[in-house]
C-alpha positions as YAML, in Angstrom:
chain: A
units: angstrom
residues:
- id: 1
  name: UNK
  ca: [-0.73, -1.89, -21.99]
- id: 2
  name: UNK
  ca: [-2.87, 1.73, -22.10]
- id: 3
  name: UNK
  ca: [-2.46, 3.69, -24.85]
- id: 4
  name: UNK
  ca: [-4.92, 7.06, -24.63]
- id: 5
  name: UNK
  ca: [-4.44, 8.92, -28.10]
- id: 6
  name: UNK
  ca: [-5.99, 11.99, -28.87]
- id: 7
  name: UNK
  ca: [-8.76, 11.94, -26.80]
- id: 8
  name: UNK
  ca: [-11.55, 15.13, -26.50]
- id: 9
  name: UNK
  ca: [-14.82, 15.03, -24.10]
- id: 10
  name: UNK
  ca: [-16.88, 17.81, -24.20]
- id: 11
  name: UNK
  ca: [-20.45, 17.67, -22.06]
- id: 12
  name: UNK
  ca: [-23.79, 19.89, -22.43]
- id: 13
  name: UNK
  ca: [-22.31, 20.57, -26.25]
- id: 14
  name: UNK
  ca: [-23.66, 23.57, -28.02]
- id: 15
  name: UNK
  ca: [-25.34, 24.84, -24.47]
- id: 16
  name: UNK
  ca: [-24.26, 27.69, -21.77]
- id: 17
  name: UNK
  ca: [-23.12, 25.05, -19.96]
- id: 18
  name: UNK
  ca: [-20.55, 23.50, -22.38]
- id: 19
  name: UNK
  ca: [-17.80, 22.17, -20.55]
- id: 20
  name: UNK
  ca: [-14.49, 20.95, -22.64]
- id: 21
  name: UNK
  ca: [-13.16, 18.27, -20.30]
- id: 22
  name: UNK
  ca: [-10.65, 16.56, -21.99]
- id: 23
  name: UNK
  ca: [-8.56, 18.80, -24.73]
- id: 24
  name: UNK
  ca: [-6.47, 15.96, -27.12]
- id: 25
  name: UNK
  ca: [-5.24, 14.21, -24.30]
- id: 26
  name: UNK
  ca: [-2.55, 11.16, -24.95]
- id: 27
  name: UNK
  ca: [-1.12, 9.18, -22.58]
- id: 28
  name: UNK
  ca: [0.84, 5.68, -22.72]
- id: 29
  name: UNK
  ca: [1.25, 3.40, -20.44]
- id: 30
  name: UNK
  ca: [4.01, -0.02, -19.90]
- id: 31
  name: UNK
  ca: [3.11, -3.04, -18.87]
- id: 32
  name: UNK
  ca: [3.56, -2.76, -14.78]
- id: 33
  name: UNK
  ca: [3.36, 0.43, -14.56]
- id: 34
  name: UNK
  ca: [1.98, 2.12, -11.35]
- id: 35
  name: UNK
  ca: [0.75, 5.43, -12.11]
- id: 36
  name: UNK
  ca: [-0.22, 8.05, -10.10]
- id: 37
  name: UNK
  ca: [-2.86, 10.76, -11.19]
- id: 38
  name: UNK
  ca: [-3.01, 14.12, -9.42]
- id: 39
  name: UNK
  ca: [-4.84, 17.63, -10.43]
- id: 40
  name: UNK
  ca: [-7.35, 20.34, -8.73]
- id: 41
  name: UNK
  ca: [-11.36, 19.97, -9.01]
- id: 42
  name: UNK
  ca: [-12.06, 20.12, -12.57]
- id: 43
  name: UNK
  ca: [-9.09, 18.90, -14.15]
- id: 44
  name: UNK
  ca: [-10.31, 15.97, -16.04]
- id: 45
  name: UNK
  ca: [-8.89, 13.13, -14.09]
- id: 46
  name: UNK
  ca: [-11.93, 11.35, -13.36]
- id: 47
  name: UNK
  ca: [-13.09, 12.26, -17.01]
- id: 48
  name: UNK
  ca: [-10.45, 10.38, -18.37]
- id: 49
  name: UNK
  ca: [-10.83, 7.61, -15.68]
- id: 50
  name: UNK
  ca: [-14.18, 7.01, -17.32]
- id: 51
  name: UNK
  ca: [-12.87, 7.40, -20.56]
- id: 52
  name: UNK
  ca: [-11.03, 4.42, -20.55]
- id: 53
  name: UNK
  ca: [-13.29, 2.11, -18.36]
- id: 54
  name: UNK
  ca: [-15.98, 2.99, -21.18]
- id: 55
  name: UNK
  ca: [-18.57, 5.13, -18.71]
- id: 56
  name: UNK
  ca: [-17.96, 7.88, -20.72]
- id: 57
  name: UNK
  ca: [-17.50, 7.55, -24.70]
- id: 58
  name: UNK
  ca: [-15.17, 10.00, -26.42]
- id: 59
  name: UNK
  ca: [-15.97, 12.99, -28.58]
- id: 60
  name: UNK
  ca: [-12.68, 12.23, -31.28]
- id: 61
  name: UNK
  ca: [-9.42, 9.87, -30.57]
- id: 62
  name: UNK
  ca: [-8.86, 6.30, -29.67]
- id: 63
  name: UNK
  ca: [-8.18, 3.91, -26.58]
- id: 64
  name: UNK
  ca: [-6.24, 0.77, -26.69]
- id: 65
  name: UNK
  ca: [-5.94, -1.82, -23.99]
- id: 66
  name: UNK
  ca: [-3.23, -4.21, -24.45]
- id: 67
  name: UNK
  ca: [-3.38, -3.55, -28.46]
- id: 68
  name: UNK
  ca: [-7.20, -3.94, -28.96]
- id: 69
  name: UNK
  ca: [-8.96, -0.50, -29.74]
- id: 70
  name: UNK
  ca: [-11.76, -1.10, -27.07]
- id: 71
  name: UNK
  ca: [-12.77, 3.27, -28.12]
- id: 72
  name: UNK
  ca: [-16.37, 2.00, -28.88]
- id: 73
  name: UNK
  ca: [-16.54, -0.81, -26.82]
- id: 74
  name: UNK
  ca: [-19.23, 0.01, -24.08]
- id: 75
  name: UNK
  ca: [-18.31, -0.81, -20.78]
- id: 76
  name: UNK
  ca: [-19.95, -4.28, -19.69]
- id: 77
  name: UNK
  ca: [-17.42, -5.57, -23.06]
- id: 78
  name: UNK
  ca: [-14.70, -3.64, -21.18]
- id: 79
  name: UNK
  ca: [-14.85, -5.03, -17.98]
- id: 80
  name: UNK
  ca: [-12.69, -8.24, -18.88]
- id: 81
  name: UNK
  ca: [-9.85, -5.94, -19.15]
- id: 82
  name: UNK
  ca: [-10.32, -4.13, -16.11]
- id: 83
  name: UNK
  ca: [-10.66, -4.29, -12.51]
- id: 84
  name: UNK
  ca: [-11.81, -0.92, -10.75]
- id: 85
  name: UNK
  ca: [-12.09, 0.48, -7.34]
- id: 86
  name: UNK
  ca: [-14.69, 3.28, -6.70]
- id: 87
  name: UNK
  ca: [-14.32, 5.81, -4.24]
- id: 88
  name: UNK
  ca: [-17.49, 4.81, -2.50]
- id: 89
  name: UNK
  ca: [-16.21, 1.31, -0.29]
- id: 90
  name: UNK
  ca: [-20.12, 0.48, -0.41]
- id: 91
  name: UNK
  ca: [-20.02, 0.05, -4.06]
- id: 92
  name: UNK
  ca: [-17.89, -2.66, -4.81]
- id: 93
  name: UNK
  ca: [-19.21, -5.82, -2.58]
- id: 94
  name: UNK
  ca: [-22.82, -7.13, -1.95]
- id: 95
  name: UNK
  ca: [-23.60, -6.56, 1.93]
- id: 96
  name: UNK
  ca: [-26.05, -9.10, 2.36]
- id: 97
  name: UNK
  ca: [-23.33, -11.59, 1.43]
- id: 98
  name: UNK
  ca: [-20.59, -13.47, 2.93]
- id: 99
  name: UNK
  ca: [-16.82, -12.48, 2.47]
- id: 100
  name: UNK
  ca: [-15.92, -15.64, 0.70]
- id: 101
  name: UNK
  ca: [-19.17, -15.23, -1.06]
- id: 102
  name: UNK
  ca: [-17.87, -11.87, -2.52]
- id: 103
  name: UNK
  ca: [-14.69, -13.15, -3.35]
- id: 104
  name: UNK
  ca: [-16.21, -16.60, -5.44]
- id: 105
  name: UNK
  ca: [-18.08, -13.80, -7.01]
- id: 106
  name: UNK
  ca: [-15.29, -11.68, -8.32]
- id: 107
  name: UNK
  ca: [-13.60, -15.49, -8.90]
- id: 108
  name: UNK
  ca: [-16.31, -16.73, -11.57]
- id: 109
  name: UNK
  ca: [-17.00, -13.13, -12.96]
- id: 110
  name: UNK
  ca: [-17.01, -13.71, -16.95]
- id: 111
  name: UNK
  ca: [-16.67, -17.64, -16.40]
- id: 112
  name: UNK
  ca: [-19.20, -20.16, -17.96]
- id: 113
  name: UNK
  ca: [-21.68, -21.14, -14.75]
- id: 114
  name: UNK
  ca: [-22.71, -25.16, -13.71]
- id: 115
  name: UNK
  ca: [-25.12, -26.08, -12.06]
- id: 116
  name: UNK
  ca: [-22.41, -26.60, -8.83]
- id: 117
  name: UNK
  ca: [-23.21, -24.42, -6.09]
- id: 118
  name: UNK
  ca: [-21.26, -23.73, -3.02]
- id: 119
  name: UNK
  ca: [-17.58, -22.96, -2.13]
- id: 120
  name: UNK
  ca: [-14.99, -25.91, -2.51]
- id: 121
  name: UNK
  ca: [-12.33, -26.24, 0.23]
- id: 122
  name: UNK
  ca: [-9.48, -25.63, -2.61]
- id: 123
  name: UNK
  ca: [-11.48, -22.21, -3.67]
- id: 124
  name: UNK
  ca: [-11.93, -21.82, 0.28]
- id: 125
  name: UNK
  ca: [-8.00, -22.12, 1.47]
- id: 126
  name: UNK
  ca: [-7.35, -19.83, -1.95]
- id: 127
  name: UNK
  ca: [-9.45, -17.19, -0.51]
- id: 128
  name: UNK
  ca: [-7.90, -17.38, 2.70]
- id: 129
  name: UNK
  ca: [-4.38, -16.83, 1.42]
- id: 130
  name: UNK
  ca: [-5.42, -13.83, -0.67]
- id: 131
  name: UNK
  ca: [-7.18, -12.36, 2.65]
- id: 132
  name: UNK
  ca: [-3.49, -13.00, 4.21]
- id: 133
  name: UNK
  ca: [-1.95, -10.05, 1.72]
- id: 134
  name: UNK
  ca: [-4.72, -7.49, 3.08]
- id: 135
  name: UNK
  ca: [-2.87, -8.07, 6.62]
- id: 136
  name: UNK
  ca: [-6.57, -7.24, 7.98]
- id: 137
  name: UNK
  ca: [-7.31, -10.46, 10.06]
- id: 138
  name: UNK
  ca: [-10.57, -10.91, 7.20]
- id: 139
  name: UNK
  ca: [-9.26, -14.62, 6.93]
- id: 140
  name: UNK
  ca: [-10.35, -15.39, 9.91]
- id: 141
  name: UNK
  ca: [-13.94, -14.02, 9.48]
- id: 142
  name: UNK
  ca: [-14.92, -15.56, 5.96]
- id: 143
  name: UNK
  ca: [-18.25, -16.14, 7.01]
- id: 144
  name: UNK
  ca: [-18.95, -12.77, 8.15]
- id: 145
  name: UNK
  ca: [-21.36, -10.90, 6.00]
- id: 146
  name: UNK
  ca: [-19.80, -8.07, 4.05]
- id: 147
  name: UNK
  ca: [-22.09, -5.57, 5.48]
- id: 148
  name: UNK
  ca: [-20.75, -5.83, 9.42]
- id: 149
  name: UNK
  ca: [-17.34, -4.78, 7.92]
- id: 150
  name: UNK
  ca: [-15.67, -1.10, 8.25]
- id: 151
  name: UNK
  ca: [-15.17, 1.44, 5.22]
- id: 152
  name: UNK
  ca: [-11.49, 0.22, 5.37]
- id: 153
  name: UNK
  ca: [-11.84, -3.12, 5.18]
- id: 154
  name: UNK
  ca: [-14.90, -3.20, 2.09]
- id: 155
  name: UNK
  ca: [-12.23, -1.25, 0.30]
- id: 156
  name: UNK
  ca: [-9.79, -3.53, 1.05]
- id: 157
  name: UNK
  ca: [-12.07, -6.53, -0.32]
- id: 158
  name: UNK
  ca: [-13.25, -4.54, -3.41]
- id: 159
  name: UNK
  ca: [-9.50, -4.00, -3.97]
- id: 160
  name: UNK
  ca: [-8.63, -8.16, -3.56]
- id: 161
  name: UNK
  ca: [-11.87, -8.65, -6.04]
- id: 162
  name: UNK
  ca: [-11.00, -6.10, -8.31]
- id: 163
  name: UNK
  ca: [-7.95, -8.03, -8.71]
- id: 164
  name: UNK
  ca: [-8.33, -11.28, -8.18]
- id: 165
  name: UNK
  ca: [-8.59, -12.54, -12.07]
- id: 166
  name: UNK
  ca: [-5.58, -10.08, -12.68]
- id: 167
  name: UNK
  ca: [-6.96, -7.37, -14.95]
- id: 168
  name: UNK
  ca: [-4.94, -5.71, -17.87]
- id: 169
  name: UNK
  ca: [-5.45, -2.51, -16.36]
- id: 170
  name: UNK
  ca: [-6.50, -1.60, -12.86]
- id: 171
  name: UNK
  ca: [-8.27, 1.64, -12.16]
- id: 172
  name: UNK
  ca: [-8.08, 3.09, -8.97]
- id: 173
  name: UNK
  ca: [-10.33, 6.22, -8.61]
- id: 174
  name: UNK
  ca: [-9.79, 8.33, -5.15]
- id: 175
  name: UNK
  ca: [-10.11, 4.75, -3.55]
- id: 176
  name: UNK
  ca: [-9.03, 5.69, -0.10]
- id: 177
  name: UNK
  ca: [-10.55, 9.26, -0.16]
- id: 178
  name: UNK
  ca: [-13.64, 8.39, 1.87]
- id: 179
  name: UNK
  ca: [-11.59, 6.46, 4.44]
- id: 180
  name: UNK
  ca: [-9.49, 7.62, 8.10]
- id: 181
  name: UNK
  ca: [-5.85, 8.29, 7.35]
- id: 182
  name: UNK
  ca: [-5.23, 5.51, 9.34]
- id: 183
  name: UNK
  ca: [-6.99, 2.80, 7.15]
- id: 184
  name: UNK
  ca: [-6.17, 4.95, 4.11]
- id: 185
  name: UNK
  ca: [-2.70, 4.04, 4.88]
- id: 186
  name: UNK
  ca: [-3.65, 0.70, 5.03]
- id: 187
  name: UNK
  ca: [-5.65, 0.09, 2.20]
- id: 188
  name: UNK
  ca: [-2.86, 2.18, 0.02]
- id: 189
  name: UNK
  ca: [0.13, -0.13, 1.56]
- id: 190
  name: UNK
  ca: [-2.04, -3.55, 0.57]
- id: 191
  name: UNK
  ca: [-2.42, -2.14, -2.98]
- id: 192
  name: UNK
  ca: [0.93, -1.60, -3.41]
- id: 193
  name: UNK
  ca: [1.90, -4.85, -2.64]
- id: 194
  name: UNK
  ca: [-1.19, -6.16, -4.79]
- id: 195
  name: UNK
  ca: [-0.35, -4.37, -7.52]
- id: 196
  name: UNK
  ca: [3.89, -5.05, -7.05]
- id: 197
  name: UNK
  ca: [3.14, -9.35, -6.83]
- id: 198
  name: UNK
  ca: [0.91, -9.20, -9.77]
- id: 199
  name: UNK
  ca: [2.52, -6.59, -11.89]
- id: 200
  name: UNK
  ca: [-0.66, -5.19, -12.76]
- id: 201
  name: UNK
  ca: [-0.80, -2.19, -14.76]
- id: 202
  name: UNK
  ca: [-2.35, 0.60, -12.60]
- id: 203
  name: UNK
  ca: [-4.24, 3.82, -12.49]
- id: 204
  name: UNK
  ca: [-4.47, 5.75, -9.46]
- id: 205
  name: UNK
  ca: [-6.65, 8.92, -9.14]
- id: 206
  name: UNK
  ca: [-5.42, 10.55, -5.45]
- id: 207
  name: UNK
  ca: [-5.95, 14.06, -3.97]
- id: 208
  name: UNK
  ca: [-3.27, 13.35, -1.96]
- id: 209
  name: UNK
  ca: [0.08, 14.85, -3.16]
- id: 210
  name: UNK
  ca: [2.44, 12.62, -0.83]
- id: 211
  name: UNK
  ca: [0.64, 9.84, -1.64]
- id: 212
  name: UNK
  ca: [1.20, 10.62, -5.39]
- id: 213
  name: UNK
  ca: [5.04, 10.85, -4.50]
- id: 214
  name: UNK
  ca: [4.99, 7.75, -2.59]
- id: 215
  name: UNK
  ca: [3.08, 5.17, -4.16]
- id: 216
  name: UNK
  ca: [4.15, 4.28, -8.05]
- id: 217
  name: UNK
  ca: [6.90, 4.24, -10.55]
- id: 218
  name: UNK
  ca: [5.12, 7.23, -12.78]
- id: 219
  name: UNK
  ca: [3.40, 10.46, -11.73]
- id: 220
  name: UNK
  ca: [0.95, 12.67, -14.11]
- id: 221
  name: UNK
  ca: [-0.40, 15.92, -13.13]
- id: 222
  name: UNK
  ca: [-3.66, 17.03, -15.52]
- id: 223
  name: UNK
  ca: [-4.97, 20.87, -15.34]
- id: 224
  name: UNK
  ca: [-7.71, 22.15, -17.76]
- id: 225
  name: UNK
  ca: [-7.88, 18.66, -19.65]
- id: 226
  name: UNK
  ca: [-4.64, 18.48, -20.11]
- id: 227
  name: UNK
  ca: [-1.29, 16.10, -18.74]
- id: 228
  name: UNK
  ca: [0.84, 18.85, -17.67]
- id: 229
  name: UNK
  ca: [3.19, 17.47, -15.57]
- id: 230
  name: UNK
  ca: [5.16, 13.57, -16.04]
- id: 231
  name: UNK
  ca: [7.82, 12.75, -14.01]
- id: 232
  name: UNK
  ca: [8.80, 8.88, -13.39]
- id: 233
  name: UNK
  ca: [11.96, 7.15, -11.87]
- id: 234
  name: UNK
  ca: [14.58, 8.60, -10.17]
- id: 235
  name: UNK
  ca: [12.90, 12.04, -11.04]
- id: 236
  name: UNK
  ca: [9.92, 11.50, -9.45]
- id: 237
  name: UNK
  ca: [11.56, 9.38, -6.45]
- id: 238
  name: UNK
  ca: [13.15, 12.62, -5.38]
- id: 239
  name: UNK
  ca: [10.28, 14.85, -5.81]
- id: 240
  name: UNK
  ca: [8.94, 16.92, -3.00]
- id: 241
  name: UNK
  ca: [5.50, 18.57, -2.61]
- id: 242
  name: UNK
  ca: [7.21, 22.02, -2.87]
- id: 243
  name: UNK
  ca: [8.60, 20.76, -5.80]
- id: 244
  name: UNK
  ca: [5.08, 19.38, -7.20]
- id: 245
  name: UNK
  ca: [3.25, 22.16, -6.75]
- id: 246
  name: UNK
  ca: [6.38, 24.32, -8.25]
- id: 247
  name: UNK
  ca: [6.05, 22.17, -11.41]
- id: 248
  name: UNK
  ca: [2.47, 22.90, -11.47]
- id: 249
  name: UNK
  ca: [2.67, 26.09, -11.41]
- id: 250
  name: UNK
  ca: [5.42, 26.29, -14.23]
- id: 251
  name: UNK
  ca: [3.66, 24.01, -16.40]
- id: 252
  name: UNK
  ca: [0.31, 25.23, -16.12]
- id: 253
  name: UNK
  ca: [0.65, 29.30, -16.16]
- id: 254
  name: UNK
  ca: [-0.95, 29.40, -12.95]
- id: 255
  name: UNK
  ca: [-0.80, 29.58, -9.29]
- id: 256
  name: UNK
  ca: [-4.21, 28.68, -8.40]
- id: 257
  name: UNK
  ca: [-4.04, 25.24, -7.07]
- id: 258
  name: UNK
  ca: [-7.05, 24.62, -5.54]
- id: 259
  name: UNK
  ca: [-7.89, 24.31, -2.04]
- id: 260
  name: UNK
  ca: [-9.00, 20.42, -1.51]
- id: 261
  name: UNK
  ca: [-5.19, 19.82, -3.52]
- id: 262
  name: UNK
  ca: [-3.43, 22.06, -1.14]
- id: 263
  name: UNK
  ca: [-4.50, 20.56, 2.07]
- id: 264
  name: UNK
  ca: [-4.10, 17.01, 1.01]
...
């Protein structure tokens, strides 16, 4: 469903402050697979996040969603294949709007437009149903405008309306980093089972290294612009953070796993 080949990004080129982000990276990805992305400050992650939503374009190498090379694609021509969840909750919704409002948004994105306005009761009761999954009590406040909602529950929404036309790929980038553990939790437990009924193919940036172990069927660890680390299965089912962070060490030459990783 992903398939990252070769990839190099290098920023300020040719100036002191030349920065080699991404060193032939290559990655590939199943259909359904939930991967999990973890690496210190610096590593590349959200580099290669970018990469393959089309924010960034790539120095040398290729990308290919679902077998269509979208590498020079820029990323308004992208966005039918993906759905993505910033780390920001403010950035995904409108705040001035309505919930339901938001979600016929994300509903109609890419569809041709009439001259119908308004929300039917069939695309009403459909909204309401996804709400249910988010186990947030938002489906009883559809009329509320976006704006009177918490951190936790505009990430939750962005989530739903990332997802709601079921993207090929779904990128997830340190969505629950700006949140409370407690609604972290939350928002991380509705997009597993998001991601689990749809199947969707998945991308998740995290700090966290439990939540890297937890959440998913693959983990990747980058350091220096590079995947060092890949576990999936029963492999990475049994992995502790000890373990992790012993990996990382092994595979990258070094012991210097920076502080922000650490205490996550």
């Amino acid at each position: 469903m992903l398939k990252i080949q070769n990839i190099y990004k290098t920023f300020n080129a040719g100036t002191v402050n030349e920065k080699r982000a991404l060193k032939g990276m290559s990655l590939s990805f199943e259909p359904g697979d939930f991967v999990t992305v973890i690496g210190g400050n610096g590593a590349g992650k959200s580099t290669m996040l970018n990469c393959v939503s089309g924010a960034y374009t790539v120095d040398e190498g290729h990308i290919l969603i679902d077998g269509v090379d979208v590498t020079r694609l820029p990323e308004y021509k992208r966005a039918k294949y993906i759905g993505r969840v910033f780390q920001d909750p403010m950035m995904g919704t409108a705040a001035t709007m309505q919930i339901e409002e938001n979600l016929a948004l994300a509903a109609r994105r890419g569809k041709p437009r009439t001259l119908r306005s308004g929300i039917t009761k069939a695309e009403r009761e459909y909204y309401k149903e996804q709400l249910k999954i988010l186990d947030l009590g938002l489906e009883e406040r559809m009329t509320a405008k976006v704006g009177l909602l918490s951190g936790g529950q505009r990430q939750a929404l962005t989530l739903l309306m990332a997802t709601l036309q079921q993207p090929k790929l779904l990128l997830l980038d340190e969505h629950t980093a700006a949140l409370d553990p407690k609604t972290a939790a939350k928002v991380l437990e509705a997009t597993q089972r998001i991601v689990e009924q749809s199947n969707l193919t998945t991308l998740m940036i995290t700090h966290n290294m439990r939540d890297a172990i937890t959440y998913g069927n693959r983990l990747i660890m980058m350091y220096d612009g590079r995947v060092v680390v890949d576990v999936s299965g029963e492999q990475k089912k049994k992995l502790t953070v000890e373990q992790l962070l012993a990996l990382f060490s092994e595979a990258s030459g070094s012991d210097e796993a920076d502080d922000k990783l650490l205490l996550s």
